[in-house]
C-alpha positions, 0 to 999 in steps of 0.5 A, spaced: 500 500 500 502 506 498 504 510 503 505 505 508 510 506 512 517 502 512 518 497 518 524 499 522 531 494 521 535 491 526 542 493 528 546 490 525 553 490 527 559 489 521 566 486 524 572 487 521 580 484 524 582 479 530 577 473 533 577 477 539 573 483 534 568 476 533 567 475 539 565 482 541 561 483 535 556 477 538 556 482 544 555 488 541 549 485 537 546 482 543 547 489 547 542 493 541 538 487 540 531 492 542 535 497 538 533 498 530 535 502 524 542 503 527 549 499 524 556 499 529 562 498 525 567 495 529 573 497 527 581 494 527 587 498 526 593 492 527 595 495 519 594 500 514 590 496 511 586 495 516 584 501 517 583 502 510 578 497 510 575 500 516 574 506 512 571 503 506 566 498 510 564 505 514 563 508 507 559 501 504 554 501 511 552 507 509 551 508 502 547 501 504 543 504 510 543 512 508 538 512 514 541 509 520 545 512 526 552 509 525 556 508 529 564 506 530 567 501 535 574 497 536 581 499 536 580 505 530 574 508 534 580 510 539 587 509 534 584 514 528 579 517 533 580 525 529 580 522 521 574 517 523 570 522 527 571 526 521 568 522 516 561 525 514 558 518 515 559 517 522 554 519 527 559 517 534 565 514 536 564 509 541 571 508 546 573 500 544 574 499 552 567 500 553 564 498 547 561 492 551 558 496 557 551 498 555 551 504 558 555 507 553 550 505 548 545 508 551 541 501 552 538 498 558 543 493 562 539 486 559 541 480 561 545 476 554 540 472 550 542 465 549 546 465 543 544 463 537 547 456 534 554 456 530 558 451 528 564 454 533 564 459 538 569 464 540 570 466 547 574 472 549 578 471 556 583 476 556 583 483 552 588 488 552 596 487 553 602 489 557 607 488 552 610 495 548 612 490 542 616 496 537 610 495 530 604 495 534 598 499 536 594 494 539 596 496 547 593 503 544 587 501 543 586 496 547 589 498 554 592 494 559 592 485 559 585 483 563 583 476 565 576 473 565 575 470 571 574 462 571 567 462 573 566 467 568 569 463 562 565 456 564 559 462 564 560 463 557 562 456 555 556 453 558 551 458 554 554 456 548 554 448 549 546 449 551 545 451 545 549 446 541 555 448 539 560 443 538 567 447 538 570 453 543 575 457 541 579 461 547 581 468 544 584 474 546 589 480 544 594 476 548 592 470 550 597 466 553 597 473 558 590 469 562 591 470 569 597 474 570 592 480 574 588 475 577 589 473 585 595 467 585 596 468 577 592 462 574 597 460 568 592 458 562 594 451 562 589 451 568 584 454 564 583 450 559 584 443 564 577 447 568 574 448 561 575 441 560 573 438 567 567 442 567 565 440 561 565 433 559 560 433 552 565 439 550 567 436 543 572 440 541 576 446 544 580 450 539 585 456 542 587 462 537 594 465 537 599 464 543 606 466 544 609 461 544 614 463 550 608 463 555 605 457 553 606 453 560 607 446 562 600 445 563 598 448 556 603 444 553 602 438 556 594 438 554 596 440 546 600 434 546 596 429 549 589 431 551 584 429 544 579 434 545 584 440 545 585 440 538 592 440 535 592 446 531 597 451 534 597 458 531 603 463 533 604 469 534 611 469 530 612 475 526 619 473 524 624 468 523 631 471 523 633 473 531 636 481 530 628 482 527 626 480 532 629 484 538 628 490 534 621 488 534 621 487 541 619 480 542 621 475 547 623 469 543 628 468 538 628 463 532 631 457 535 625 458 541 619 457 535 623 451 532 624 447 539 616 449 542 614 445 534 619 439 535 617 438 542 610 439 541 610 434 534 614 429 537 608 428 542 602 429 537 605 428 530 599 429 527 599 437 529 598 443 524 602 449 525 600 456 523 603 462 525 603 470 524 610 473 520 610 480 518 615 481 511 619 487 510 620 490 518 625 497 518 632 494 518 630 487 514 635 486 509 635 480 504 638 475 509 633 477 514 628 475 509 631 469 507 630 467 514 624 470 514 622 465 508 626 459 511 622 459 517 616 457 514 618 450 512 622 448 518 617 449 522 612 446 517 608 452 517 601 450 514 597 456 515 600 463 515 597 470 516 602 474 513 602 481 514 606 487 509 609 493 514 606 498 516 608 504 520 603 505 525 603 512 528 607 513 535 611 507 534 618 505 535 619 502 528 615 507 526 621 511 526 626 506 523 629 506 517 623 504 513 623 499 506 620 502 500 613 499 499 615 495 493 620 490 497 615 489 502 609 488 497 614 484 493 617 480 500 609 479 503 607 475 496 614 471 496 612 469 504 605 467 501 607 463 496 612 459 500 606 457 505 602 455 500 607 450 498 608 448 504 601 448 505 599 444 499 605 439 501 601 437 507 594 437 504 597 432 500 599 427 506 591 427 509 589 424 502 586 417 504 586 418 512 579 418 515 578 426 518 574 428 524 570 434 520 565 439 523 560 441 518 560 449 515 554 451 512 557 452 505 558 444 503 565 444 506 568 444 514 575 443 518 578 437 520 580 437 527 588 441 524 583 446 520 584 442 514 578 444 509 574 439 506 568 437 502 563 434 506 556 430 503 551 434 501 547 436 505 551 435 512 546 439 517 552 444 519 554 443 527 555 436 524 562 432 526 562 426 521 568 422 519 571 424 512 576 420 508 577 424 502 581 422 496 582 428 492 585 435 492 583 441 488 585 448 490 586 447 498 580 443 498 579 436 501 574 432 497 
């Protein structure tokens, strides 16, 4: 009928960055539930890049909702607070420290809705972080390293196994840094076992990014041995030559990495390794990229996050000795293409092994190293179904 007045849309909140930005996201949208015609955007500034597309994401969400209130969270809403408060499609800022408090959303406190069913669920035990590595802004945004108490996290755990949800993933800014500021530093080895011993039906338990010097004796002992721990270790590398990574500031060396791999993999041989690996850092000459590029296969590095540098305002490497652009991009693509070599190598030895694999919507899942696999047709996602594929086409198990 002519004239008949629009109905009002849902919030919608659009995420962009790290796991820790999913699982607040789910917050954020549980928060503005009531709320209608208003769209968040929750940012990521750990690149240039990223803040690129936080801009190109405000830009889409409002050629698409013209009439919505938008609004901005997460680490640009506090890093690029000026530029993206000066964009004209920008309605508020909310500081990302307190983007999970309803007050500053200006909502009723309301009690979280139960959560609806994914195939994984992603819990945030720890924000913030204590360390001042030289490329990063992350501390900036996020402020200081806070824990999730135990009774807090099996709270959350709890909820999503009600609902169904056969895998947890722990996530975090700094995740092997759980417990420090809480009373007798609890080490997160002891978290995980808590999760585990509380709840026996919990099918799988993935963790996220982990620097690999505060991965304690417990933790290790569970990646090694305990089965629901899946054996998917991704670490917070950044770079495999020793001078690079003093000049970022990190706490291990190459030779520390290499062990942690060994160790664990003599335990659990059929563990997967990913990791985080910046190319063209301040100060990298060819050598230090070679080594860079060396890592990948002596660790087996099966999943690869690869970062180009970028500077990030008010940052020590910052004010390094930078690389031109082209070497960095040219460096980044070179550190891409050797994971997938080494990629493609693995996936070739899981053709023919029966793979335990838990069901995406779009016709494919993760085997329990977060290989991708072609499930049967019409697989009910949340499914976990035993797979023995025998093929491989374009990274996909079939």
């Amino acid at each position: 009928m002519s004239g008949a007045k629009q109905a009002p849309i849902a919030a919608e909140v659009i995420s962009l960055g790290c796991r820790l930005n999913i699982a607040e996201s789910e917050t954020i949208r549980s928060l503005l539930a009531a709320e209608s015609d208003v769209v968040v955007v929750n940012s990521c500034a750990v690149t240039a890049e990223a803040v690129r597309q936080t801009r190109q994401a405000i830009r889409k969400a409002r050629r698409q909702r013209p009439d919505a209130r938008l609004l901005v969270t997460g680490c640009a809403a506090d890093i690029e607070r000026e530029q993206l408060a000066a964009m004209p499609e920008v309605d508020g800022l909310i500081p990302n420290t307190a983007k999970l408090d309803a007050r500053a959303w200006n909502v009723p406190e309301r009690a979280k809705p139960v959560p609806a069913r994914h195939t994984r669920a992603f819990i945030a035990v720890q924000n913030g972080c204590d360390h001042a590595c030289t490329f990063c802004v992350i501390p900036q945004g996020r402020g200081q390293s806070r824990s999730l108490a135990v009774p807090q996290v099996l709270a959350e755990v709890g909820r999503h196994l009600g609902q169904g949800v056969p895998e947890i993933v722990l996530t975090g800014v700094d995740v092997t840094s759980w417990g420090h500021d809480l009373p007798d530093a609890p080490s997160l080895g002891s978290l995980v076992r808590a999760v585990l011993d509380a709840f026996p039906q919990l099918q799988r338990l993935r963790m996220s990014s982990l620097d690999g010097v505060e991965i304690d004796a417990e933790l290790f002992e569970l990646f090694a041995g305990e089965p629901r721990v899946m054996p998917h270790l991704h670490l917070s590398l950044q770079h495999g030559h020793d001078m690079i990574l003093k000049r970022m500031k990190r706490r291990h060396l190459r030779a520390d990495a290499v062990r942690l791999v060994s160790d664990l993999r003599a335990r659990r041989p059929d563990l997967a390794v990913g990791a985080d690996l910046i190319a063209g850092f301040p100060t990298e000459d060819e050598a230090m990229h070679r080594a860079n590029l060396s890592i990948i296969g002596e660790v087996g590095m099966v999943h690869g996050h690869v970062f180009p540098y970028s500077p990030r305002p008010g940052t020590p490497a910052a004010r390094m000795p930078q690389l031109d652009r082209a070497t960095i991009k040219a460096r980044a693509a070179e550190l891409r293409d050797e994971v997938d070599r080494v990629r493609e190598a693995w996936l070739a030895t899981q053709l023919d092994r029966e793979l335990t694999v838990l069901a995406e919507s779009d016709g494919t899942g993760y085997s329990e190293n977060f290989a991708r696999v072609k499930v049967p047709e019409g697989t009910p996602p949340g499914t976990i179904l035993p797979v023995t594929p025998t093929r491989l086409d374009k990274g996909l198990l079939q």
